[in-house]
PADREN-449507 format. One record per residue (C-alpha): y, x, z; residue number from 1; residue in one letter. Coordinates in steps of 0.5 Angstrom, whole numbers. Layout:
N
+-------+-------+-------+-----+-----+
! north !  east !    up !   n ! res !
+-------+-------+-------+-----+-----+
!     Y !     X !     Z ! NUM !   A !
...
+-------+-------+-------+-----+-----+
//
This chain:
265
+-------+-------+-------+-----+-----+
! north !  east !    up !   n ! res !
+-------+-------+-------+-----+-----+
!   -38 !   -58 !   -18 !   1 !   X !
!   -33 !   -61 !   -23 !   2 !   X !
!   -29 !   -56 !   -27 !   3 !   X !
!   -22 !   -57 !   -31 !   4 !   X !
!   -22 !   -51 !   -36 !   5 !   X !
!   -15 !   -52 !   -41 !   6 !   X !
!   -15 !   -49 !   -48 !   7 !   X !
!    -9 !   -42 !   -49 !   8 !   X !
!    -3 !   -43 !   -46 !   9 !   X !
!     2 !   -43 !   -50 !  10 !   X !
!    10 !   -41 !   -47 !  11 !   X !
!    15 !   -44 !   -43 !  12 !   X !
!    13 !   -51 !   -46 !  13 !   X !
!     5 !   -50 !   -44 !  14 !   X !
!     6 !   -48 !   -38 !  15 !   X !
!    10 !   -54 !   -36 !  16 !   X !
!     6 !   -58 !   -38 !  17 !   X !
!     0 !   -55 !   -34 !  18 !   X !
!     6 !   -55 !   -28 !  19 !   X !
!     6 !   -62 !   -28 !  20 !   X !
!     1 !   -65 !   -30 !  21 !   X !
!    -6 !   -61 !   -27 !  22 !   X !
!    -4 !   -63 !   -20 !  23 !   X !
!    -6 !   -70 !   -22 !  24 !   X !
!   -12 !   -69 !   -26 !  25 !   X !
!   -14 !   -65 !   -20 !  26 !   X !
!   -14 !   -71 !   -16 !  27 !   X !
!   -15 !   -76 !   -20 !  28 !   X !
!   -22 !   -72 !   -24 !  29 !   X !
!   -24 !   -70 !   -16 !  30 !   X !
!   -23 !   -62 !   -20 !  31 !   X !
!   -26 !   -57 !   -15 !  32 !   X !
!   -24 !   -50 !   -21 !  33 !   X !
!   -19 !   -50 !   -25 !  34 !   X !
!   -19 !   -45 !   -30 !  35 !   X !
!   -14 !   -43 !   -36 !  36 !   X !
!   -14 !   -38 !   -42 !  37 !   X !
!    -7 !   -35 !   -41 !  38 !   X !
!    -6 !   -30 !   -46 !  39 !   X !
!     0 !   -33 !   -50 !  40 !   X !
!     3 !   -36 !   -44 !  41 !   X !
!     9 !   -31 !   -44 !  42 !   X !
!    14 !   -33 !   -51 !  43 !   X !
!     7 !   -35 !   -55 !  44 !   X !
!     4 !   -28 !   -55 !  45 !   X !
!     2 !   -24 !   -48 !  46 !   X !
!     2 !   -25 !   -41 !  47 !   X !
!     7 !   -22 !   -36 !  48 !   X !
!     7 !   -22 !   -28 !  49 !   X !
!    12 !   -28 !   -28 !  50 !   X !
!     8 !   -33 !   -33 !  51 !   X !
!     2 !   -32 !   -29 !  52 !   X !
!     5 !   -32 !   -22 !  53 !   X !
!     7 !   -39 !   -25 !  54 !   X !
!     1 !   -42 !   -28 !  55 !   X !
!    -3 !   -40 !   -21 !  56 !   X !
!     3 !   -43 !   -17 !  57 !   X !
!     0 !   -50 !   -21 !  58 !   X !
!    -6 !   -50 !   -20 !  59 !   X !
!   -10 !   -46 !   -23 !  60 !   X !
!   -15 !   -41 !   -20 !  61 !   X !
!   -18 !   -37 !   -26 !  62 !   X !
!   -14 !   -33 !   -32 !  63 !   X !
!   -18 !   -31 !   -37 !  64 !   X !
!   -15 !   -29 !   -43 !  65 !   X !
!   -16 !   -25 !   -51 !  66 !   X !
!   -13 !   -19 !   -55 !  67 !   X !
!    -7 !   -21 !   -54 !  68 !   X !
!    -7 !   -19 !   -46 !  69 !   X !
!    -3 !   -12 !   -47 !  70 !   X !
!     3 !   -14 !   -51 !  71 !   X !
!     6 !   -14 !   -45 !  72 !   X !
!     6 !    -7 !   -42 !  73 !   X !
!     7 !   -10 !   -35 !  74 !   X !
!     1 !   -14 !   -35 !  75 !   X !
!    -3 !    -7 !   -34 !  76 !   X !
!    -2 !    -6 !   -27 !  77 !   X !
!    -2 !   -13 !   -25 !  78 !   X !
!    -9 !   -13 !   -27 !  79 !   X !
!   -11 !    -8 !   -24 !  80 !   X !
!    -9 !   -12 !   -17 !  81 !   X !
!   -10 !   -19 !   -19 !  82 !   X !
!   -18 !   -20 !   -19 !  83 !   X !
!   -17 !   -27 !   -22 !  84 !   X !
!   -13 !   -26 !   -28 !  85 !   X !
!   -19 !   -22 !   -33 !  86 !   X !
!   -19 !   -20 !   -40 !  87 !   X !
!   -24 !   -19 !   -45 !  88 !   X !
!   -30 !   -16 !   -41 !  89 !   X !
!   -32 !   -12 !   -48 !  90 !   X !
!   -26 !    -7 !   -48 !  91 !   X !
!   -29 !     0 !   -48 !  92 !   X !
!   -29 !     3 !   -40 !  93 !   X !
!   -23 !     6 !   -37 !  94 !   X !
!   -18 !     0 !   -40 !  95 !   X !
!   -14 !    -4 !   -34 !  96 !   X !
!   -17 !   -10 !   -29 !  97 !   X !
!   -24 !   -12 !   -31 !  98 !   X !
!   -27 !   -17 !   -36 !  99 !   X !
!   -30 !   -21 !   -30 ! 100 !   X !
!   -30 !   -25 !   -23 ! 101 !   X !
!   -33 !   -29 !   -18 ! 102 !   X !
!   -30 !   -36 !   -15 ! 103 !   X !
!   -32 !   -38 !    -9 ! 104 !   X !
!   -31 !   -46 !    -7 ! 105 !   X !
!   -29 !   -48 !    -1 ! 106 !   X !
!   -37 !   -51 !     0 ! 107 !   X !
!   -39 !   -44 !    -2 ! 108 !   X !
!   -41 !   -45 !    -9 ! 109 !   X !
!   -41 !   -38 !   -13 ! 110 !   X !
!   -38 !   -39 !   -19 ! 111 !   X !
!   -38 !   -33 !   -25 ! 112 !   X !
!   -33 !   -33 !   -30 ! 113 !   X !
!   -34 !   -28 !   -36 ! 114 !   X !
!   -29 !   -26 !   -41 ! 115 !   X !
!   -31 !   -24 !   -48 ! 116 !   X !
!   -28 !   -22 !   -55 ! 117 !   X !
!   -31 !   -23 !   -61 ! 118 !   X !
!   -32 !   -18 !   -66 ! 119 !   X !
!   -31 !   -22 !   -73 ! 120 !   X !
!   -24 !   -22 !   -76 ! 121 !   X !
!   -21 !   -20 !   -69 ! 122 !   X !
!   -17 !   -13 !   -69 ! 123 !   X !
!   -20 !    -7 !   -66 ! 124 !   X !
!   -26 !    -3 !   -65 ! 125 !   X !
!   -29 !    -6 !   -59 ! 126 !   X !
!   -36 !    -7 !   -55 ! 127 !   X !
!   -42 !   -13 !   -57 ! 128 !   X !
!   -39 !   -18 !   -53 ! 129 !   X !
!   -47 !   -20 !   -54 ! 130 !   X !
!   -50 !   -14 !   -51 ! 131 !   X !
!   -44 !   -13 !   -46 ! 132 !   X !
!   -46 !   -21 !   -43 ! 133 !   X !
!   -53 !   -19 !   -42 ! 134 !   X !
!   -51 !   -14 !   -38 ! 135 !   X !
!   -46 !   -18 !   -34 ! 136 !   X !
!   -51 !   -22 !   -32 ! 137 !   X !
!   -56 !   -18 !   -31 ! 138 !   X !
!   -52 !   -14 !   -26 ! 139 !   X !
!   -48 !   -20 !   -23 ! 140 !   X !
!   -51 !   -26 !   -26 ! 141 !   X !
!   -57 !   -27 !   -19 ! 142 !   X !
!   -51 !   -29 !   -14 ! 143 !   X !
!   -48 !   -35 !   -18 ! 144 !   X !
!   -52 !   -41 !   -21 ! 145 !   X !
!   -45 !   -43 !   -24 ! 146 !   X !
!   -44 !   -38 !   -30 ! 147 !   X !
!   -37 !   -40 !   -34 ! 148 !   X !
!   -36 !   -36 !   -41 ! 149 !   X !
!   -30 !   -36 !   -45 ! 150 !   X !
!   -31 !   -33 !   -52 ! 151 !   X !
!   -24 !   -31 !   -55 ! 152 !   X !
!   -26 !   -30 !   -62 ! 153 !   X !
!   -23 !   -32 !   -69 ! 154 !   X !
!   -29 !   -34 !   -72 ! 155 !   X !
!   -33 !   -41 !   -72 ! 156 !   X !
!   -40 !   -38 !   -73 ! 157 !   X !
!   -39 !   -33 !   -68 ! 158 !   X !
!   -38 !   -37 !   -62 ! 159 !   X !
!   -43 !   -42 !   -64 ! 160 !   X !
!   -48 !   -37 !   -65 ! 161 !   X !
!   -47 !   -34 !   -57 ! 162 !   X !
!   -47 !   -41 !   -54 ! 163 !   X !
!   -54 !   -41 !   -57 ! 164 !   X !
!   -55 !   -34 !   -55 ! 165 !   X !
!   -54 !   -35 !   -46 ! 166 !   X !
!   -56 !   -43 !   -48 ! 167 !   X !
!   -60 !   -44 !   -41 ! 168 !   X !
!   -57 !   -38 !   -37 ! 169 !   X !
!   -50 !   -40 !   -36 ! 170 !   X !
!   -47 !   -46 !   -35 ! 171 !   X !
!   -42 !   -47 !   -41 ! 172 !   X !
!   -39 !   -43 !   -46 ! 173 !   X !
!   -33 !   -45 !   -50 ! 174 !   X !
!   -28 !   -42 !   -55 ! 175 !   X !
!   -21 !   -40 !   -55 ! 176 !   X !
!   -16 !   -37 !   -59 ! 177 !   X !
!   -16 !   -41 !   -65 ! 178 !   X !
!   -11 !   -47 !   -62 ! 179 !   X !
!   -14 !   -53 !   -64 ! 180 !   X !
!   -18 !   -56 !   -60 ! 181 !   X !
!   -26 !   -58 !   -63 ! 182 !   X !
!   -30 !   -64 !   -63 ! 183 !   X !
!   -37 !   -61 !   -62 ! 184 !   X !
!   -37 !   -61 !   -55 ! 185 !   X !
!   -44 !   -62 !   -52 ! 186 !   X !
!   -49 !   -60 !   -48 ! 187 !   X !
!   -54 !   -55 !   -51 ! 188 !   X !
!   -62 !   -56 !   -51 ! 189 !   X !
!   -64 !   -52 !   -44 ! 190 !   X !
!   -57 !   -54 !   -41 ! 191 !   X !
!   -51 !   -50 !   -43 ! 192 !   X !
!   -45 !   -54 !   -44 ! 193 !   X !
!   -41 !   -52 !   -51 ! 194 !   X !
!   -34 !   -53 !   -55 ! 195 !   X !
!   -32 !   -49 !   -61 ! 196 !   X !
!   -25 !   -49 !   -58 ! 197 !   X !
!   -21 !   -52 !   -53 ! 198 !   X !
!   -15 !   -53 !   -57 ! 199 !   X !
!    -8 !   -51 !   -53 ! 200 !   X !
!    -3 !   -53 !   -48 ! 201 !   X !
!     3 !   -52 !   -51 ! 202 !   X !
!     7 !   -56 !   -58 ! 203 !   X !
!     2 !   -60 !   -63 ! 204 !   X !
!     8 !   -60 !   -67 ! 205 !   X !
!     8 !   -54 !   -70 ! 206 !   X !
!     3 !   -48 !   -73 ! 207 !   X !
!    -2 !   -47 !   -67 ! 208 !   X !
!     4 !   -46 !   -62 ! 209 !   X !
!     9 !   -43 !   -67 ! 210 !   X !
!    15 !   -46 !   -70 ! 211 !   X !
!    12 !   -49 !   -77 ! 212 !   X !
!    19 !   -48 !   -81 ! 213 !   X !
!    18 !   -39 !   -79 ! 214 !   X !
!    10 !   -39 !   -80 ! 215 !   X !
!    10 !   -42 !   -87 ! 216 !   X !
!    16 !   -39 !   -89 ! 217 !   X !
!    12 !   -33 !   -88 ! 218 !   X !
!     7 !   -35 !   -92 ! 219 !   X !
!    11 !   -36 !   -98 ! 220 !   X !
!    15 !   -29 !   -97 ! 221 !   X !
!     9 !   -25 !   -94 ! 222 !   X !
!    15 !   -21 !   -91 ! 223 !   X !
!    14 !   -20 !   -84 ! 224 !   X !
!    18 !   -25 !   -77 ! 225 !   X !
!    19 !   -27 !   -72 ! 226 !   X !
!    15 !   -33 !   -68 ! 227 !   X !
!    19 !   -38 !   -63 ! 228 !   X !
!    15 !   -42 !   -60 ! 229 !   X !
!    16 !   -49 !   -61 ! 230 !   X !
!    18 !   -55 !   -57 ! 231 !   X !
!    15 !   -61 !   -60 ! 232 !   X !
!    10 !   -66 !   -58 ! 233 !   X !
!     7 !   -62 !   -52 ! 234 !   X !
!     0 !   -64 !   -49 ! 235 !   X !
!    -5 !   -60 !   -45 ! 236 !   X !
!   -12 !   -60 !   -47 ! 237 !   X !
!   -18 !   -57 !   -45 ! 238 !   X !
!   -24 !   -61 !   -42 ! 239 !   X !
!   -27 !   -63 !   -36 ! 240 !   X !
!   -34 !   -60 !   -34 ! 241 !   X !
!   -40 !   -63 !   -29 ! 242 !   X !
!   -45 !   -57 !   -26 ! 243 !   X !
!   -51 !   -58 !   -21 ! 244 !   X !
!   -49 !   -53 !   -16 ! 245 !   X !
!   -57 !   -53 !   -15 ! 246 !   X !
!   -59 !   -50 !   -22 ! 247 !   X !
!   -53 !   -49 !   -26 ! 248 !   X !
!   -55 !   -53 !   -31 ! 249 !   X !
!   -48 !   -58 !   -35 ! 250 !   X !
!   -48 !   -65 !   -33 ! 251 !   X !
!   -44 !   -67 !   -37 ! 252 !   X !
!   -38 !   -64 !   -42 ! 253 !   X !
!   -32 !   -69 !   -44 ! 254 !   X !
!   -26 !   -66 !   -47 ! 255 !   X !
!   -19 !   -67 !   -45 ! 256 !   X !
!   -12 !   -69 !   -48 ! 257 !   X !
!    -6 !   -71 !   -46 ! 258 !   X !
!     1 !   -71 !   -46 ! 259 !   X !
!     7 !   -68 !   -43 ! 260 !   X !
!    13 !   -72 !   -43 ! 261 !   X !
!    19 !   -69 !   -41 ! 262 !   X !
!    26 !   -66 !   -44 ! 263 !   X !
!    25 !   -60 !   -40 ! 264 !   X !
!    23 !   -54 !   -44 ! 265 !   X !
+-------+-------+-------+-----+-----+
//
């Protein structure tokens, strides 16, 4: 099975991007899954019912997402009936939707996809997204062979500590969150494929996402303001991931990069 898996999605530009481009990689990679983080689809920061509907009208089957799913207040409901867009698994009980789901391929290949959310330098008291993937894939993991883990967290060391934690019981796990796509990709030793981040969809010309003018004036002001995504030098990255069907073990993992060119913003 070959899977495309895109980085976070930031705003309008992002999600054109994804519009125009992932139909031809689909056909031109032979992609059978497309999975994206949308958490910043919506004006750089949350999702609402009219960015996911579009990312899903592009292409993409899977929405995982990261603390920023409940900026939006409209997004709540929409969870609870779109089994396909999930947020972070680690929320304590009770909060909407759900922190998993399972994909089905055409062929009748079961694919798991799991969403977590770091702990270290990330907002909130929530779960260990440690022990709450144990119990994922205690409880759900014997009916997929293919398990896809995003990791939505600050922290390198974080990310790469829960690779090495399920290497050789999931198919992959890669990062989100930070933006900025990593050069680690690989496939660990008992068959797990890893990257530290999967880097954007969305303006390389600017502060992951956001106008660099707004965000270093902050920097230097320490006041508070308001972000406005960019909309320069657009690209959509990611990558590309082969799984055996037969054991769930990677193949090979290869990063994606590349440009959207249009005027349309």
């Amino acid at each position: 099975m070959r899977i495309l898996i895109l980085g976070d999605v930031v705003g309008r530009p992002g999600r054109r991007a994804i519009r125009d481009l992932v139909p031809d990689l689909v056909k031109d990679e032979k992609i059978d899954l497309v999975i994206a983080n949308a958490e910043n689809s919506a004006g750089g920061m949350g999702v609402d019912v009219k960015s996911a509907e579009e990312l899903f009208s592009a292409g993409v089957q899977i929405l995982t997402s990261g603390n920023h799913i409940w900026k939006k207040k409209e997004i709540y409901p929409y969870l609870e009936s779109h089994p396909y867009l999930i947020r972070p698994a680690n929320y304590p009980n009770g909060v909407p939707g759900r922190g998993w789901v399972e994909w089905q391929s055409e062929q009748a290949h079961r694919v798991l996809i799991v969403n977590l959310q770091g702990r270290v330098f990330m907002p909130g008291n929530i779960d260990d997204p440690f022990r709450c993937v144990d119990a994922i894939l205690k409880g759900h993991g014997h009916r997929a062979r293919i398990v896809i883990v995003d990791m939505h967290a600050e922290a390198t060391s974080e990310k790469n500590a829960m690779g090495w934690f399920l290497d050789g019981r999931v198919s992959a796990v890669y990062g989100t969150h930070t933006h900025v796509q990593t050069a680690d990709e690989r496939i660990l030793p008992k068959g797990t494929a890893y990257i530290t981040d999967l880097g954007m969809c969305g303006p390389m010309d600017s502060v992951i996402g956001i106008e660099r003018d707004l965000v270093i004036q902050g920097f230097l002001s320490q006041l508070p303001r308001q972000f406005d995504v960019a909309k320069e030098n657009v690209a959509l990255q990611g990558i590309v991931l082969e799984v055996d069907e037969d054991t769930g073990k990677a193949l090979e993992i290869r990063r994606v990069r590349v440009p959207w060119k249009s005027s349309e913003v």
